[in-house]
N, C-alpha and C positions, 0 to 999 in steps of 0.2 A: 296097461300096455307094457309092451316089453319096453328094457333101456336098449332092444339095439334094434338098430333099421337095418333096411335097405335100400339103396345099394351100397357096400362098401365103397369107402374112397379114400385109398391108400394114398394118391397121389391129388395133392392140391394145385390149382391154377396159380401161374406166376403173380406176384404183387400187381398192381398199380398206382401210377400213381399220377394224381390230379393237380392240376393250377388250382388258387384259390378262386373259390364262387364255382367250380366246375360240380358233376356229381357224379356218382355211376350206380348203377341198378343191379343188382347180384339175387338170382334166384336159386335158389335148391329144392329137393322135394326130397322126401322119407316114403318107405314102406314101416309100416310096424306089424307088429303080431305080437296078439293079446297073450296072455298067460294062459288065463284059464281056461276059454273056447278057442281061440287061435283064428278068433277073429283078424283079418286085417283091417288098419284102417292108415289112411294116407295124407299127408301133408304135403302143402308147397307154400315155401317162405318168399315174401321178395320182400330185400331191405334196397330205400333209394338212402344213399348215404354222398351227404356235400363233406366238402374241404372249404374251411373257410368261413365267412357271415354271408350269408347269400339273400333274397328277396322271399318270401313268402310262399310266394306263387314257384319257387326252383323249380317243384317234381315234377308243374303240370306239363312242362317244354320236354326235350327228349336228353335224355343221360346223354353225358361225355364219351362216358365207356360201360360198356354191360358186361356182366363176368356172368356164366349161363354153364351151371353143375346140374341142370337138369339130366336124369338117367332114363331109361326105361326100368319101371317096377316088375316086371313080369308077372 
């Protein structure tokens, strides 16, 4: 795979920021394209990420705050 994706993203979302025990959920997604056939193939990341010591069970309830870089790949 290639090291670069798509879609560029020159400009990142503001910070956040959480009370302790809270969480927020941050999704992204890639296009790639292979080297050698020029295959593409696609990725999407979701990190749940706490502040704090939280309960076990945190992620199954609903994020604090969601940050959402999802693009269209065309």
């Amino acid at each position: 795979m290639s090291m670069f994706a798509m879609p560029r993203r020159d400009r990142r979302p503001p910070a956040v920021r959480l009370a302790p025990g809270q969480w927020l959920q941050w999704q992204i997604n890639h296009r790639f394209v292979g080297r050698c056939d020029g295959a593409w193939s696609y990725r999407l990341e979701t990190f749940n990420i706490v502040y704090g010591s939280a309960a076990p069970d945190v992620f199954l309830g609903v994020p604090a705050r969601r940050v959402d870089e999802r693009r269209a790949l065309r």
